[in-house]
C-alpha positions as CSV (number, residue, x, y, z in Angstrom):
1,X,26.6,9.1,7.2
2,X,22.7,8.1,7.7
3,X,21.2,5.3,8.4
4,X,18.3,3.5,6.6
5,X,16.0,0.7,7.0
6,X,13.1,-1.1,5.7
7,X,9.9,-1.4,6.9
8,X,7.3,-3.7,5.3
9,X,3.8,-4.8,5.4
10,X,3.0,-7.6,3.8
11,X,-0.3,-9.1,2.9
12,X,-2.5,-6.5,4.9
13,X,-6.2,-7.8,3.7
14,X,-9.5,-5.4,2.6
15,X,-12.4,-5.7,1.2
16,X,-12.9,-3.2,-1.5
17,X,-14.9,-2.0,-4.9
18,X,-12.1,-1.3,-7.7
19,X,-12.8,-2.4,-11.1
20,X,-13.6,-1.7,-14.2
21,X,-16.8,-3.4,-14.4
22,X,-19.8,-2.0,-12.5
23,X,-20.2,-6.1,-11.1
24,X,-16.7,-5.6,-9.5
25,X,-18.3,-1.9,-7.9
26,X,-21.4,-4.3,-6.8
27,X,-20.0,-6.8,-5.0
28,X,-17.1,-5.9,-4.1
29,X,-14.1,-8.5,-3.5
30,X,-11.1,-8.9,-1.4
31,X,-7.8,-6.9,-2.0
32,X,-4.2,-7.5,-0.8
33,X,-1.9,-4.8,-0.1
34,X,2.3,-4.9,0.2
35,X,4.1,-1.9,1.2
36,X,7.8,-1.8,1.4
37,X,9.0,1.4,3.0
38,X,12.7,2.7,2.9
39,X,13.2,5.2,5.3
40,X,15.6,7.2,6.5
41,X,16.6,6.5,10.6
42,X,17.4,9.7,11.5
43,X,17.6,9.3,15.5
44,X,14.8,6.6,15.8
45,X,17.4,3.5,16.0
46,X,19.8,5.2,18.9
47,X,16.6,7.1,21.4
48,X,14.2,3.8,20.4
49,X,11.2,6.0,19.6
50,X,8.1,5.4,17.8
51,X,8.1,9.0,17.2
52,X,11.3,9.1,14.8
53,X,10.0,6.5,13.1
54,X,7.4,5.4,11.0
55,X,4.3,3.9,12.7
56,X,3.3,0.9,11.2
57,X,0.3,0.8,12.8
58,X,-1.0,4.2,11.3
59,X,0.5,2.5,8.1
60,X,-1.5,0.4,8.0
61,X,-4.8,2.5,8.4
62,X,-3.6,5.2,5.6
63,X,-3.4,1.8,3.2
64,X,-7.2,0.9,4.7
65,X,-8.3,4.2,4.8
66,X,-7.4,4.5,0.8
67,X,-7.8,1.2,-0.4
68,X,-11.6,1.3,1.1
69,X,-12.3,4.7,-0.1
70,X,-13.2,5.8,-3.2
71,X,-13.6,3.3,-6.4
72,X,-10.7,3.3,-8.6
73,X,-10.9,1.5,-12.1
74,X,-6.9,0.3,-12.0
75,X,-5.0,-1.0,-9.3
76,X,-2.1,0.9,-10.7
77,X,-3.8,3.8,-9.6
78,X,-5.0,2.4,-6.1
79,X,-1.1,1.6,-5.6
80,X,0.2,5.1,-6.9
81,X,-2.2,6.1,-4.2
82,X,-1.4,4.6,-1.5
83,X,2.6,5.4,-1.8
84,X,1.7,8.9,-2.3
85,X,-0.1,8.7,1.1
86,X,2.1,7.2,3.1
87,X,5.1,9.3,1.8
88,X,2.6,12.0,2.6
89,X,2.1,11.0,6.2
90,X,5.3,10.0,7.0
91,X,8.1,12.2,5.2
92,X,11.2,10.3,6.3
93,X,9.7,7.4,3.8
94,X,11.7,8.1,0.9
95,X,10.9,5.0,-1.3
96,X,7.4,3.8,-1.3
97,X,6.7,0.1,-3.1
98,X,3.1,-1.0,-3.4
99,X,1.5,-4.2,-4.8
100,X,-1.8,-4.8,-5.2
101,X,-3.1,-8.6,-6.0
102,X,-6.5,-8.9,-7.0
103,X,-7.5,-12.5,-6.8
104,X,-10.9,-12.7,-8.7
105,X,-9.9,-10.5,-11.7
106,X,-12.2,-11.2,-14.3
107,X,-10.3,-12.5,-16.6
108,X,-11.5,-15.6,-19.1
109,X,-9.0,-18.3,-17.3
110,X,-7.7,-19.8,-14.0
111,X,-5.3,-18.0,-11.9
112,X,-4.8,-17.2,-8.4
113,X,-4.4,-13.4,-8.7
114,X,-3.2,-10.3,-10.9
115,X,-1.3,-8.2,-9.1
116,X,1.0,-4.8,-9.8
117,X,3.8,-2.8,-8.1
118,X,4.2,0.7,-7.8
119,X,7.3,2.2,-6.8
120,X,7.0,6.0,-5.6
121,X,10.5,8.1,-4.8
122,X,9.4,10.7,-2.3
């Protein structure tokens, strides 16, 4: 019988160019990223290794690394992204759930954010 866990990151802050509009490319804005990551133990919980397991710390720079690269248009695709990358990077993930909040969408109204979720089975 195996083992699983869950490992999640929550809030992890970036500031980033996605949008449609070319304003949102100019200036840029602040993005906030929530991975949840089910992964399978293997022997990381008996021999207490970082090696078996996944690294939050690199987590957390694949999810920089992609959310500050290139420009996407949806944050859909930004999350489809980063769970592909992660799984990627660390195959004993083998469910992936992203959101991404946005909190000055341009959208003609008040609110404190739009956000989506992803979920990517590896």
């Amino acid at each position: 019988m195996s083992t699983g866990y869950t490992i999640t990151l929550q809030n992890c802050a970036f500031f980033a160019r996605h949008g449609v509009h070319d304003e949102e490319e100019f200036l840029g804005q602040r993005f906030f990223v929530d991975a949840e990551l089910d992964v399978i133990a293997s022997d990381a919980l008996e021999t207490d290794s970082i090696a078996d397991t996944v690294n939050y710390g690199i987590a957390f720079t694949v999810i920089e690394e992609i959310v500050t690269g290139r420009r996407r248009y949806l944050i859909e695709a930004l999350a489809l992204d980063i769970a592909k990358g992660l799984c990627e990077k660390f195959p004993q993930i083998k469910r992936a759930k992203i959101t991404v909040r946005k909190p000055n969408a341009p959208v003609p109204g008040v609110l404190d954010f739009v956000q989506v979720s992803v979920e990517h089975f590896a």
